[in-house]
PLY file of the C-alpha trace (Angstrom):
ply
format ascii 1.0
element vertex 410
property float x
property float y
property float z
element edge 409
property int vertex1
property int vertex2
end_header
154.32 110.76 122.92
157.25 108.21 123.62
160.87 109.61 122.87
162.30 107.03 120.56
166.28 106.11 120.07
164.72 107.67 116.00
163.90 110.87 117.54
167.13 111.39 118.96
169.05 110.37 116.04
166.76 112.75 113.78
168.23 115.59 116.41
171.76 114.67 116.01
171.46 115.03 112.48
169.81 118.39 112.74
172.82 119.31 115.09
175.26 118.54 112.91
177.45 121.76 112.20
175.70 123.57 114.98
177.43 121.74 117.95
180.89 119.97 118.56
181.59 115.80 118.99
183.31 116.54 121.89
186.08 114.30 122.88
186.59 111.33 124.88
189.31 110.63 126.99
191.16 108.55 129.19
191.32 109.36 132.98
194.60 106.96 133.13
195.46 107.74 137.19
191.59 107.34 138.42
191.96 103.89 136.28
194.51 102.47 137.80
193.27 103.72 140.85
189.56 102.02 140.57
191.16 99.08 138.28
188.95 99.81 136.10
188.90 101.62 132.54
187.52 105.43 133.00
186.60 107.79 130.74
185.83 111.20 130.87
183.41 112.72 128.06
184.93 116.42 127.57
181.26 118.24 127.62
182.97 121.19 129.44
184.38 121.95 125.98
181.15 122.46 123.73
180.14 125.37 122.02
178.83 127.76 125.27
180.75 125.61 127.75
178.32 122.74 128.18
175.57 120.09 126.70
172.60 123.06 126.99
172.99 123.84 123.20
171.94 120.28 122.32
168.47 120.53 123.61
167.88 124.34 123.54
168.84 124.37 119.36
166.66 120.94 119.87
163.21 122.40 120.43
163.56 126.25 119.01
164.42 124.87 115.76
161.33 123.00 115.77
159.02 126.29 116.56
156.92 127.41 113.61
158.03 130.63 111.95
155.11 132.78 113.71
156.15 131.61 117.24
160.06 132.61 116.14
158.78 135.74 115.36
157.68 136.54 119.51
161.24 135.50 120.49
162.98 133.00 123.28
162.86 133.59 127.30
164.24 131.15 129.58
165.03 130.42 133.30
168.62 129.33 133.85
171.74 129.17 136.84
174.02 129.60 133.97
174.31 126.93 131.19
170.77 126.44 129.88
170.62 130.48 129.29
174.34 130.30 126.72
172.59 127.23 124.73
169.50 129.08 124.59
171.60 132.41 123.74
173.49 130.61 121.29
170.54 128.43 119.61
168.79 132.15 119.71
171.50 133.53 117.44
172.07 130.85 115.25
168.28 130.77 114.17
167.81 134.78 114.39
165.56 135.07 117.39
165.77 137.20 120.37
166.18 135.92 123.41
165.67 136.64 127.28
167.44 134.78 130.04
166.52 135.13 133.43
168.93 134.08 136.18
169.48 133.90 139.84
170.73 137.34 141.31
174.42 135.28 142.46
174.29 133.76 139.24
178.41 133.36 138.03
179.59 136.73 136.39
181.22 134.37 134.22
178.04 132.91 133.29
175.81 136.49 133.18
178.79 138.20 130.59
178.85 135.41 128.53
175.06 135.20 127.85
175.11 138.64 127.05
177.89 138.08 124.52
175.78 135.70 122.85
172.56 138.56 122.32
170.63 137.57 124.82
169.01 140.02 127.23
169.81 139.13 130.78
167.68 139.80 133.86
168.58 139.05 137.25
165.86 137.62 139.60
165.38 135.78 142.61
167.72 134.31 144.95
167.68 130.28 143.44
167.00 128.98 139.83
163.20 127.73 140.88
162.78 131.71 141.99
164.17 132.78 138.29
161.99 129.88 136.85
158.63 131.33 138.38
159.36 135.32 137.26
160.24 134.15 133.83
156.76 132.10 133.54
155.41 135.79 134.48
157.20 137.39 131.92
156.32 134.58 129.21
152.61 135.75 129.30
153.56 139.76 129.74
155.21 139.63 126.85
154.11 136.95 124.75
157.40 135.19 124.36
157.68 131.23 123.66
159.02 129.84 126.99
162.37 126.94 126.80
162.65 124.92 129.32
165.48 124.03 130.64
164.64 119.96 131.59
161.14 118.96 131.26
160.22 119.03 127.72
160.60 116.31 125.18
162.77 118.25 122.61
164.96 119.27 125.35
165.29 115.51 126.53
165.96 114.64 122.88
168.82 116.90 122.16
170.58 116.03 125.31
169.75 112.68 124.35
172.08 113.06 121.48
175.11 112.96 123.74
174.23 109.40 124.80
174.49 108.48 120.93
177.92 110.22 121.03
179.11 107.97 123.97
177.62 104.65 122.98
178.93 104.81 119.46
182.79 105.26 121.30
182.26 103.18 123.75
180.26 100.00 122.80
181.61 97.59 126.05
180.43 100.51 128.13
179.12 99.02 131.40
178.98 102.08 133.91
177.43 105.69 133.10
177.79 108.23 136.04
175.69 111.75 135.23
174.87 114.27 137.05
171.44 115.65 138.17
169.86 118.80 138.33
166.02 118.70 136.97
166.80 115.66 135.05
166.85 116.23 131.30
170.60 115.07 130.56
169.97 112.00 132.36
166.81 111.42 130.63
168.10 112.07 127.44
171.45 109.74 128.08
168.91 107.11 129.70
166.91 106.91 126.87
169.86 106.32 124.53
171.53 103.93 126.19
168.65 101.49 126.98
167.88 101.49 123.63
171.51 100.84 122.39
172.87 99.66 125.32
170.58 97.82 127.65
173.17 96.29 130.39
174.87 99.51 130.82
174.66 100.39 134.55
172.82 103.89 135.12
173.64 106.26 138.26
172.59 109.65 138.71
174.08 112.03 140.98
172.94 114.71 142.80
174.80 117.53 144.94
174.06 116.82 148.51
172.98 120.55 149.39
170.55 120.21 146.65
169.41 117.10 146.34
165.53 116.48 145.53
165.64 113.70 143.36
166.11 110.92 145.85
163.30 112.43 147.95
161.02 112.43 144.54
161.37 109.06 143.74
160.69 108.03 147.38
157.43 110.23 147.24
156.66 108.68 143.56
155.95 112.78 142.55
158.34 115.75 141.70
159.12 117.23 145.67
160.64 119.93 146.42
163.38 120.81 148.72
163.60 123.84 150.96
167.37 125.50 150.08
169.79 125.17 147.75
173.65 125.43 149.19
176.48 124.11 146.94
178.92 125.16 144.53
177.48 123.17 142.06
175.01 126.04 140.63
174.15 123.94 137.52
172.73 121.32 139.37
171.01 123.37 141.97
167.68 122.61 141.01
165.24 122.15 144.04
162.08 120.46 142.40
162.47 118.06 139.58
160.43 117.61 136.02
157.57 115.52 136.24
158.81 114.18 133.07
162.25 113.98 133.96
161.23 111.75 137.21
159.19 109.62 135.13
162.18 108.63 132.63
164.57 108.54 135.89
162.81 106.43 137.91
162.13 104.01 134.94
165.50 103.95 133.41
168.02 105.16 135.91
169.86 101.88 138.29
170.28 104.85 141.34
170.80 108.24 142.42
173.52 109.09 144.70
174.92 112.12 146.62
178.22 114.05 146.88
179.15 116.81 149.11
180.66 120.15 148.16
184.50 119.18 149.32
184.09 116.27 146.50
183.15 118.27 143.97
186.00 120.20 145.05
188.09 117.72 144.59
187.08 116.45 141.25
187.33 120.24 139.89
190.97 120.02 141.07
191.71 116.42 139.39
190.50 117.51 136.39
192.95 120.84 136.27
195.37 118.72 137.56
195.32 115.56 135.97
193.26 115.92 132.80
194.38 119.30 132.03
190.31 120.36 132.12
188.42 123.21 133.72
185.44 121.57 134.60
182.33 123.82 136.94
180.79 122.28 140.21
177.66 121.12 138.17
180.05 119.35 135.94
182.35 118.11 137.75
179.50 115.78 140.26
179.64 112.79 138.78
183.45 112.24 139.00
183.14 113.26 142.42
181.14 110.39 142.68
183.78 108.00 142.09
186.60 110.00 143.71
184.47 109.96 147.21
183.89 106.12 146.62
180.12 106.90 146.72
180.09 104.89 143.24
182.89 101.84 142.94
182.68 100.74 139.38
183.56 96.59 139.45
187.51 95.00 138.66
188.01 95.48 134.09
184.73 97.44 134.12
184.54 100.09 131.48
182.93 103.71 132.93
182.24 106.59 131.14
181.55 110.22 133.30
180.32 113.11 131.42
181.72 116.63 132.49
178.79 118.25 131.94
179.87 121.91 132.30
183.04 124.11 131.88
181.52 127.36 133.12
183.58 127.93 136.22
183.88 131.10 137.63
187.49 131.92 137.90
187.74 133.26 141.73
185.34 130.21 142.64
188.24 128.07 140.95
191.14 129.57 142.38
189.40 129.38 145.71
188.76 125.53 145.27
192.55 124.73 143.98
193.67 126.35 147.01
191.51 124.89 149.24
192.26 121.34 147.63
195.95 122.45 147.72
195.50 122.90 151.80
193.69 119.54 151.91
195.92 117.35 149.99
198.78 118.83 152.37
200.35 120.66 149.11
199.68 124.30 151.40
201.08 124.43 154.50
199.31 127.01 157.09
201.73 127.78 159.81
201.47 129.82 162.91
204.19 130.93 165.39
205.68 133.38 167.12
208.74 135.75 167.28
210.49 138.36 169.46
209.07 141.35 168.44
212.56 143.08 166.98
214.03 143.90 163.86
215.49 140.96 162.15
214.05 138.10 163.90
212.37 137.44 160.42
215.05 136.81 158.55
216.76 133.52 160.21
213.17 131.91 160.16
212.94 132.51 156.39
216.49 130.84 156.54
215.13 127.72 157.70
211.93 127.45 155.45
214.41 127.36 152.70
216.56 124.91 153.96
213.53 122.72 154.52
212.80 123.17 150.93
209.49 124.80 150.82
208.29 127.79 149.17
206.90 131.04 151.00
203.70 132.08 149.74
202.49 134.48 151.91
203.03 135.59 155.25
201.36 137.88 157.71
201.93 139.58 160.69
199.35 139.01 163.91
199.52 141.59 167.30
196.38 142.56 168.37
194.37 139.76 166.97
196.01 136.77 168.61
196.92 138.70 172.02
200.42 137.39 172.06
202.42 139.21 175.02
203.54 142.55 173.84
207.17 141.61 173.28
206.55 138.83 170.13
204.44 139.22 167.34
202.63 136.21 165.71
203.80 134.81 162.39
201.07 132.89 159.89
203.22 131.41 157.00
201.62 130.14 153.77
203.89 128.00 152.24
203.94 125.31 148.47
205.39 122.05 149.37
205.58 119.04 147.15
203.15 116.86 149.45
202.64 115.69 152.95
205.30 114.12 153.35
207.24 116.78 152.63
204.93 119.37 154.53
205.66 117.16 158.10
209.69 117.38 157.49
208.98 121.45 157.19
207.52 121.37 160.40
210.05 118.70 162.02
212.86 120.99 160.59
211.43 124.17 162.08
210.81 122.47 165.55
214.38 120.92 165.52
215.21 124.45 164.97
214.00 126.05 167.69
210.42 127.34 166.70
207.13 126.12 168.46
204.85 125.83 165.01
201.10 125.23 165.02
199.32 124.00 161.99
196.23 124.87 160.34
193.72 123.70 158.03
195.31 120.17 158.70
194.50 118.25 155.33
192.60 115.13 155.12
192.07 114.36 151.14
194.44 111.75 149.19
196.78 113.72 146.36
0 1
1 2
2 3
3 4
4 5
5 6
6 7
7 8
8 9
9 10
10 11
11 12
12 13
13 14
14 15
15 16
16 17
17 18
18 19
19 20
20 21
21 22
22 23
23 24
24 25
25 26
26 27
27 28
28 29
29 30
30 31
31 32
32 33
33 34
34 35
35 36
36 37
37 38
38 39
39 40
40 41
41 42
42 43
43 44
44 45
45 46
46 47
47 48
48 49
49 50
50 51
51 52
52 53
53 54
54 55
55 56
56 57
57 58
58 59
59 60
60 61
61 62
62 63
63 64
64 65
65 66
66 67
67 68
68 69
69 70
70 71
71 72
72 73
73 74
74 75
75 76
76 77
77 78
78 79
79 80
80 81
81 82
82 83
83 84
84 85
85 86
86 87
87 88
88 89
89 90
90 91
91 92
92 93
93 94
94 95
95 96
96 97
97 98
98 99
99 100
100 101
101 102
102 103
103 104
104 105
105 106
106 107
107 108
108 109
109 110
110 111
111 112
112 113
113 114
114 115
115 116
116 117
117 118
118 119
119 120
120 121
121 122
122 123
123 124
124 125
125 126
126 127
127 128
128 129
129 130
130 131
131 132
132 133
133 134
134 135
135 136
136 137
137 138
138 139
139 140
140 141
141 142
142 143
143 144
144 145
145 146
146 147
147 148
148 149
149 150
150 151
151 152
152 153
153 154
154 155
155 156
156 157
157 158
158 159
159 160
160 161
161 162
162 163
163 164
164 165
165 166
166 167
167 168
168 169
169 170
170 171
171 172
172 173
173 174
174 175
175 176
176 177
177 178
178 179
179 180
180 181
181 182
182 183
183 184
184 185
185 186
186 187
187 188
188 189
189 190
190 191
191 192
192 193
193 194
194 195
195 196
196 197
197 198
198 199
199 200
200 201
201 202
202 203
203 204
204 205
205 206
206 207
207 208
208 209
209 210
210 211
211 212
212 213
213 214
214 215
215 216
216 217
217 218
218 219
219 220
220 221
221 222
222 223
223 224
224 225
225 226
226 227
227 228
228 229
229 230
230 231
231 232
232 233
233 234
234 235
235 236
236 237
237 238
238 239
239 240
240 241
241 242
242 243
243 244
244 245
245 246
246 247
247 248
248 249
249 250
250 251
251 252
252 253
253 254
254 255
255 256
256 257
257 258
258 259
259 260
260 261
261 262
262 263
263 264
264 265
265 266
266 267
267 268
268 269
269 270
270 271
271 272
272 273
273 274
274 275
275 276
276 277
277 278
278 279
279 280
280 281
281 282
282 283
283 284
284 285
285 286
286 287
287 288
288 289
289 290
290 291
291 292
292 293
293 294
294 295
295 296
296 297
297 298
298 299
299 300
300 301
301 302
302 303
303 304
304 305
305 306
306 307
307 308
308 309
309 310
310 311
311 312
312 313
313 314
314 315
315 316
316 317
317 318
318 319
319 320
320 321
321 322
322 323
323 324
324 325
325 326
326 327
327 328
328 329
329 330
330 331
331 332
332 333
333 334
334 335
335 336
336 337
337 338
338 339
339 340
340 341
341 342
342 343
343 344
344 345
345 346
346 347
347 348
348 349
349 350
350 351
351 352
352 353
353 354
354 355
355 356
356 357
357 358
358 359
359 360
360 361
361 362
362 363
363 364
364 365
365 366
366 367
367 368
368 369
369 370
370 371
371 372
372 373
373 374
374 375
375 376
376 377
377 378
378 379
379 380
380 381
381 382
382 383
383 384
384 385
385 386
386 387
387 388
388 389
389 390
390 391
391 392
392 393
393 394
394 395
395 396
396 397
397 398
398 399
399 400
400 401
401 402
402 403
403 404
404 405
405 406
406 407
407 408
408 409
């Protein structure tokens, strides 16, 4: 049966009091950057940390009381399992999740919070898919979905509603991809509100099926899954959710893992956000340029997810820190006596930086055996500054070598 712009309104009213209207902002520096007007729809801050809960409450609300009664089990990477936890709560069902053995901690705790029974399977989300269709008949549980089912497409739908009622000269919606029911649900929405408005999906490049599916005209599958994008790792498509794409959606597009990166850090830095890999995609789209929204036009980008592990975030703000030359890596080498430390400490501070770490290298870099190498992490306030460190430290006498040279825009 047809998903209708009714349907989806029917499921935002059923939703109301069970989820959040989450806000929508103003990304003022990418706008004057792109010269156009972006905004940045705050999904990272619904109830269980993304849109999941819209589709999951969706379509177990809608089971008859004797199918309630056998209980919930789901595949998920993360998100789909806390909206299926959480819809499983709010209605009094029990719920299983299955999930990829490197699944997030974060992700794993937090469904467990929320009641659900977690089991650990496979090595991608497709792997956790197939052992949770096995458990479905074992134990007679009602399976959810997480993409390819019309009450899933129709609560996620409700978040296009959301974003077409705020933003009615919308001309540019950038979402991301992973088996396709967000953009399915948005698509629908928006060509029935919002015909014009521009479409683009986007995909993470080390999991990226979609393009390949549309080329083949049928749901293909691709071999691996590598990016720290887990939400979106999703190697085969819906056949439902390729249907709707391929009908509705302008294009799909790609974006490497050091974009994503990058649009996880501009939304800590700039939005004051902690938006996940998954989430974060679509903004990387228009941070890499792969999407260039036209002069006045107004774009909307859904962050999809908050549900960041925290090492995996520290590790990214410190690797875009490196990149956008706010770390400096330093290596060079010293007379191997007591003291000789000291006076080059003296001249990082003069130059104005900050020491973050430093280590001490023998062995490793077979220097001669009367110096000792020197790595120095150290915070500066941007490249600029960074190159006057290292002119100051030459000037003063030390040969410096630098690492990890950076190549991204602040």
């Amino acid at each position: 049966m047809p998903i209708t712009l009714d349907d989806i309104r029917a499921a935002r009213a059923a939703l109301r009091g069970i989820i959040i209207e989450t806000p929508l902002l103003p990304d003022e520096r990418l706008s004057q950057e792109l010269n156009a007007s972006i905004w940045l729809k705050a999904e990272c801050t619904q109830r269980s940390g993304s849109f999941k809960v819209r589709g999951a409450y969706t379509m177990i609300s809608r089971l008859p009381d004797a199918a309630r009664q056998r209980g919930v089990i789901a595949p998920s990477a993360g998100n789909h399992a806390q909206g299926v936890a959480l819809a499983a709560r709010l209605l009094g069902l029990p719920a299983t999740i299955v999930m990829p053995e490197r699944a997030p901690l974060t992700k794993i705790i937090a469904t467990q919070r929320l009641g659900a029974e977690v089991i650990l399977h496979g090595a991608t989300f497709d792997d956790a898919q197939a052992y949770a269709r096995r458990l479905e008949a074992e134990r007679g549980m009602v399976y959810v979905p997480a993409f390819d089912h019309e009450h899933i497409i129709i609560g996620q739908g409700t978040l296009g509603l959301e974003i077409a009622e705020a933003l009615p000269d919308l001309s540019l919606i950038i979402v991301p991809i992973g088996g396709g029911g967000l953009i399915s649900g948005i698509a629908l929405a928006l060509r029935a509100i919002l015909p014009h408005v521009r479409i683009i999906g986007v995909q993470s490049a080390g999991c990226a099926p979609v393009p390949r599916s549309l080329a083949a005209g049928r749901p293909i599958a691709v071999s691996s899954a590598h990016t720290i994008a887990d939400g979106i790792a999703v190697k085969r498509p819906g056949a439902l959710t390729l249907s709707i794409i391929r009908n509705l959606v302008d294009e799909v597009v790609t974006v490497d893992d050091d974009s994503i990166a990058r649009a996880i850090a501009h939304t800590v830095q700039h939005n004051r956000l902690v938006v996940e890999g998954a989430g974060a995609a679509g903004l990387a789209a228009l941070i890499s340029g792969q999407v260039t929204p036209r002069s006045g036009e107004t774009v909307c980008v859904p962050l999809c997810g908050g549900n960041i592990d925290s090492n995996l975030l520290t590790r990214v703000l410190e690797q875009v820190a490196v990149r956008q030359g706010r770390y400096l890596l330093l290596k060079s080498t010293l007379e191997d006596r007591p003291g000789n430390l000291a006076p080059l400490l003296v001249r990082v501070a003069e130059s104005g930086a900050n020491v973050i770490d430093i280590f001490h290298r023998r062995a490793v870099w077979l220097a001669p055996l009367d110096r000792v190498g020197i790595e120095l992490v150290l915070e500066v306030r941007d490249e600029q500054h960074g190159q006057q460190v290292i002119q100051h430290l030459s000037a003063s006498g030390y040969h410096v070598e630098r690492e990890g040279v950076g190549g991204w825009p602040e």
